[in-house]
C-alpha positions in Angstrom: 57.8 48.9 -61.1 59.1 45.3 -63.2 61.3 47.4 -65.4 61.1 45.8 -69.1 64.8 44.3 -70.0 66.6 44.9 -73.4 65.2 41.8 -75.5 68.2 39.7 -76.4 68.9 39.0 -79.8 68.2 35.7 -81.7 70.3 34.6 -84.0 69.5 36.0 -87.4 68.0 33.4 -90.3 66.6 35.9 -92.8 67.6 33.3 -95.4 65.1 31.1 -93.9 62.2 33.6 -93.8 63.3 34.6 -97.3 62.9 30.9 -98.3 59.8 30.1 -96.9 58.3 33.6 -98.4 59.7 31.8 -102.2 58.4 28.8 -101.6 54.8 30.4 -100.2 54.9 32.6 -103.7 55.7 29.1 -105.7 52.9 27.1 -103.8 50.0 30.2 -104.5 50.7 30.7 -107.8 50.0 27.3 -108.5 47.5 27.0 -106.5 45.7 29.5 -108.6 46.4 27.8 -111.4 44.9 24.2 -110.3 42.1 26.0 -109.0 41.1 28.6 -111.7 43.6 28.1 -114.4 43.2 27.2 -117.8 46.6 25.8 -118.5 49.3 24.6 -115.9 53.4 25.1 -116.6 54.4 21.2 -116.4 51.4 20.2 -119.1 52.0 19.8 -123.0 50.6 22.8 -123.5 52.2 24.4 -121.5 51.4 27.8 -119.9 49.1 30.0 -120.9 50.1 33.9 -120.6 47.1 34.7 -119.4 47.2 32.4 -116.9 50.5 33.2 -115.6 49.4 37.2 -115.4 46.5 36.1 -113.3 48.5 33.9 -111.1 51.1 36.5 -110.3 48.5 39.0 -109.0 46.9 36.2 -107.1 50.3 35.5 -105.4 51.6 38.7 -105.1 48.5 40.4 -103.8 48.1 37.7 -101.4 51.4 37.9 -99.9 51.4 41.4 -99.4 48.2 41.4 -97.2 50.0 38.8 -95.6 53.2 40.4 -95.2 51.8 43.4 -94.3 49.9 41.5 -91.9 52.7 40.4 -89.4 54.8 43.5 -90.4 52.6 45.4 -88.3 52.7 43.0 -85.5 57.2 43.0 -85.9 57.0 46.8 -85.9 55.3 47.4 -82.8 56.8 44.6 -81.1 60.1 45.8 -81.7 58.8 49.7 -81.1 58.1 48.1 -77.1 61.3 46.2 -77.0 59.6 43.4 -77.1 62.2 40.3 -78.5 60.2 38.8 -81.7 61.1 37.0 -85.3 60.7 38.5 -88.6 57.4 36.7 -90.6 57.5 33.0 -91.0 55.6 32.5 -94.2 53.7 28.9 -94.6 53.4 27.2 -97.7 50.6 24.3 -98.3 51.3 22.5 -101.1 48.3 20.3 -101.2 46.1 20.7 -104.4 42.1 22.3 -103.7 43.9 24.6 -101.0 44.7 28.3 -101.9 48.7 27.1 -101.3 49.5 28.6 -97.8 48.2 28.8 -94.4 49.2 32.4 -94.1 52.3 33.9 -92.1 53.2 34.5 -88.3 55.8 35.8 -86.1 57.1 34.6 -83.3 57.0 36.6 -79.5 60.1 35.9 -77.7 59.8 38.0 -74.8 56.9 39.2 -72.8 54.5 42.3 -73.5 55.2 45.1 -71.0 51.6 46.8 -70.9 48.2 46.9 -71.7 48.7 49.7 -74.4 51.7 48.0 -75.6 49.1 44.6 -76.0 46.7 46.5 -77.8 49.2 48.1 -80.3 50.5 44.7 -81.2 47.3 42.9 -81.3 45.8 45.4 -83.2 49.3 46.6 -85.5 48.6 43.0 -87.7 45.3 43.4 -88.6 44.7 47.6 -89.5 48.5 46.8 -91.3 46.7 44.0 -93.2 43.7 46.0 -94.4 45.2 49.1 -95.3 46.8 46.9 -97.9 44.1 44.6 -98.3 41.3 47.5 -98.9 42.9 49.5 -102.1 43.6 46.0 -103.6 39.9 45.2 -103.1 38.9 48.2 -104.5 41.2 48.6 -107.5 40.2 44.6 -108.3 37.0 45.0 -108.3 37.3 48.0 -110.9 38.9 45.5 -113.6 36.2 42.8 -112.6 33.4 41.9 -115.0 29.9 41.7 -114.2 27.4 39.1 -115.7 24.0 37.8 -116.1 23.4 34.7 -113.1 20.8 33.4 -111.5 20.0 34.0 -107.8 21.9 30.9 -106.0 18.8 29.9 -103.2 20.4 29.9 -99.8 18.6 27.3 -96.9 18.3 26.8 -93.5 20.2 24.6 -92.4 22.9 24.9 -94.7 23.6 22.2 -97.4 27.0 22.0 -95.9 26.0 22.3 -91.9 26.6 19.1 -89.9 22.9 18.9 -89.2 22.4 18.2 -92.8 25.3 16.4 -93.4 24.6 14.1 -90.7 21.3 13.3 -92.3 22.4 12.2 -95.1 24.4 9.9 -93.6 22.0 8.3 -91.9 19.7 8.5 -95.2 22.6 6.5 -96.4 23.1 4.1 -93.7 19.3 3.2 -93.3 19.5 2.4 -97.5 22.6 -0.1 -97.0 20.8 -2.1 -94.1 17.3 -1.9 -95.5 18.5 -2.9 -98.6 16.6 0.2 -100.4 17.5 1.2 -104.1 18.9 4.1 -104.0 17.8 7.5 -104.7 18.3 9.1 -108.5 21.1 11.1 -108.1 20.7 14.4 -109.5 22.6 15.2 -112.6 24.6 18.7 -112.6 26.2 20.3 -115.6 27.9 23.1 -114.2 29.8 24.4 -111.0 30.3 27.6 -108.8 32.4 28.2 -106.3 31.1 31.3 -104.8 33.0 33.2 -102.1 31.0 34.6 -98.6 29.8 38.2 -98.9 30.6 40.6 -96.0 29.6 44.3 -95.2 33.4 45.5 -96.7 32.6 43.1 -100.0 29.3 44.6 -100.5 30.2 48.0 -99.7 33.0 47.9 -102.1 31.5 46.5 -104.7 28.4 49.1 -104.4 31.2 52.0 -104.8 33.4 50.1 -107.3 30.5 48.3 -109.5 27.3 50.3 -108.4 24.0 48.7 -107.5 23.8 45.1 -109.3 20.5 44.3 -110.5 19.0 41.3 -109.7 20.3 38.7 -111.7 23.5 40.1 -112.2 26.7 38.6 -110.2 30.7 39.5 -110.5 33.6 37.3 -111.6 35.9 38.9 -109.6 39.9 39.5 -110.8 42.7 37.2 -109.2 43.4 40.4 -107.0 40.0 40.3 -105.8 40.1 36.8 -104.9 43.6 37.7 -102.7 42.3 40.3 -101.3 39.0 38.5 -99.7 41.2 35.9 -98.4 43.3 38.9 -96.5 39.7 39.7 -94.9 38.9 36.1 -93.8 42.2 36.2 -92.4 41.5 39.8 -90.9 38.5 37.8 -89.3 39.6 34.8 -87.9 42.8 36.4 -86.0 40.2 39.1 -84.7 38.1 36.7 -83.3 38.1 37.0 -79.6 39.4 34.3 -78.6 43.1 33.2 -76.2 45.8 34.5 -78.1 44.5 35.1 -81.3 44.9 39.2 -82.0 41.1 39.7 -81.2 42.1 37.8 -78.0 45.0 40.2 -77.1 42.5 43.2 -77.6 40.1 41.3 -75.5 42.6 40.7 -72.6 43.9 44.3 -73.0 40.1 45.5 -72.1 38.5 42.8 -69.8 41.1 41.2 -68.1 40.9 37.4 -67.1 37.3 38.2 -67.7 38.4 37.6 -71.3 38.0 34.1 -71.0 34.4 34.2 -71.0 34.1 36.0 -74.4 36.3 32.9 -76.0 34.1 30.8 -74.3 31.1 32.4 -75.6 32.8 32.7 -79.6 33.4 29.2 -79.3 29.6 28.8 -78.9 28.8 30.9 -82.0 31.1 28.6 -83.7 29.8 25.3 -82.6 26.4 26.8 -83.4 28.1 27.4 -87.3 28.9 24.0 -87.2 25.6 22.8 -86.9 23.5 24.6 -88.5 25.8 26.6 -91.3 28.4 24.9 -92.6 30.6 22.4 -91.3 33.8 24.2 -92.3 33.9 26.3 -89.0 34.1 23.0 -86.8 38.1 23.0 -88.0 38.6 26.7 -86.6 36.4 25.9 -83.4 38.9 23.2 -82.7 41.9 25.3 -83.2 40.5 28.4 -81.6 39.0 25.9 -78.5 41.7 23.4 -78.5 44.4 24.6 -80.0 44.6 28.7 -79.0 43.0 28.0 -76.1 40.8 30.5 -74.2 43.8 31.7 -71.5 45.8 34.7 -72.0 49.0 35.7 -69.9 49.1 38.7 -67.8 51.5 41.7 -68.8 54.4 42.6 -66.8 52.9 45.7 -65.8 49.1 45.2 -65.2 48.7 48.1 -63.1 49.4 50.4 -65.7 45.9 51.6 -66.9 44.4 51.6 -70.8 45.2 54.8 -72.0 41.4 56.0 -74.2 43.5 56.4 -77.4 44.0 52.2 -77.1 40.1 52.2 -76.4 39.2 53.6 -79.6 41.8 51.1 -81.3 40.1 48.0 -79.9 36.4 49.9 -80.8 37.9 50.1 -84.3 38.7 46.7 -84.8 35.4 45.3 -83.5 34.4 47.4 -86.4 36.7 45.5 -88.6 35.6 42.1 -87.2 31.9 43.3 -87.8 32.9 44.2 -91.4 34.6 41.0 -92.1 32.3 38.8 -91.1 30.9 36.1 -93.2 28.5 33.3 -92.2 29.7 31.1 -95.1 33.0 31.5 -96.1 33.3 29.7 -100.0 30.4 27.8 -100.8 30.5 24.9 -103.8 27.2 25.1 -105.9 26.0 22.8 -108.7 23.2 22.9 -110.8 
């Protein structure tokens, strides 16, 4: 028996994470308001009230998933005595981003068990969408349906690397061949259309009903929130290192574990290609960055009690549910 010491405490900087979570609020509401706004506080104009409305259920519902997020993770920490920081909120303040790059917490001290890894690998993300769900819901309730026309989808995608990597060789062969160019196409109008998933769609079918064909959503500010808590749900759930799928993995398989990374980082490098380029960013961080190792518990002879089995089968479900092939996709026409 290692028998699991009392962690010792940090010092306390709750003024810090109370700071960071401010700023994070400042930098997403306006980010909303660059990105869908109407008006924006520091122009003329000044702010519109419908804006700012929209904006603060952007912000707030994000944070909350969020929050909620790496509450879960702090709770069960703490309920194994494991040493661990409250949520360190991340604001990005760079214009065309949704203005943070989510929250995290910080393990101090080392997980005791396999059922203690699986209850704080798995405490973030359930925590996340049992906030994340009733927002979705309730958001989609006060969202509007309209008339639009079916957006074609190819293969490979106009955003994959394959295709973007033909263009520019199309474009490189043109400057040394001394071609005139090709008519570029003129657009009048813009989309930015966010990735369906089986929780989106199933949702939508019980807030919305069927849509006809034809027919498309402009979803409310809490909406938009809310499907950003499930990307986030489905990149930490992602198999991979020490990423929460990875702890779920590690809890199940062992140093067998590594394989599956291995094999997720293929499926992303496969996105890459032939999907959309986007995914190459998280298959650097989850390959080079996260890594595909995991460090063994104190106690790895204690066995995985069933219970934490049907945990981890539950969020494969969730990692099924939040899958999306294309997370945001820009259309013009």
């Amino acid at each position: 028996m290692h028998p699991v010491s009392a962690p010792r405490p940090a010092p306390a900087r709750v003024w810090l994470h109370l700071l960071l979570f401010a700023v994070t609020l400042g930098t997403t509401f306006l980010a909303y308001l660059l990105l869908f706004g109407r008006s924006f506080p520091f122009s003329g104009a000044g702010l519109l009230a419908e804006d700012r409305t929209q904006a603060l259920f952007f912000s707030g519902s994000l944070l909350a998933i969020l929050g909620s997020h790496e509450m879960g993770h702090y709770v069960l920490a703490r309920w194994h005595r494991v040493d661990t920081s409250l949520p360190y909120f991340i604001p990005l303040p760079v214009p065309g981003s949704l203005g943070t790059l989510g929250a995290v917490i910080r393990l101090r001290g080392r997980i005791p068990t396999r059922n203690a890894l699986v209850d704080i690998g798995a405490a973030g993300p359930l925590a996340g969408l049992v906030v994340a769900l009733p927002l979705l819901y309730w958001g989609l309730l006060h969202s509007t349906v309209v008339d639009s026309p079916p957006v074609p989808s190819a293969f490979p995608g106009e955003s994959s690397l394959w295709v973007l990597g033909q263009d520019l060789l199309r474009w490189v062969m043109e400057k040394l061949t001394q071609a005139p160019p090709a008519m570029e196409p003129v657009y009048t109008s813009h989309q930015t259309l966010f990735g369906d998933n089986l929780v989106m769609k199933a949702l939508t079918w019980l807030a919305l009903g069927p849509l006809p064909e034809g027919k498309d959503v402009v979803v409310h500010p809490v909406v938009m929130a809310a499907w950003f808590g499930l990307l986030v749900t489905l990149l930490n759930l992602l198999p991979v290192g020490q990423l929460d799928g990875g702890h779920l993995t590690f809890a199940v398989l062992g140093p067998k574990a590594r394989h599956v990374g291995q094999g997720v980082a293929a499926v992303l490098l496969f996105l890459t290609l032939f999907v959309t380029a986007s995914w190459g960013l998280w298959l650097v961080v989850a390959s080079k960055v996260v890594g595909f190792g995991h460090p063994e518990v104190l106690r790895p002879e204690e066995p995985l009690s069933a219970s934490r089995k049907v945990i981890c089968a539950l969020c494969l479900l969730a990692l099924v549910g939040c899958a999306m092939p294309v997370p945001l996709r820009e259309v013009w026409s």
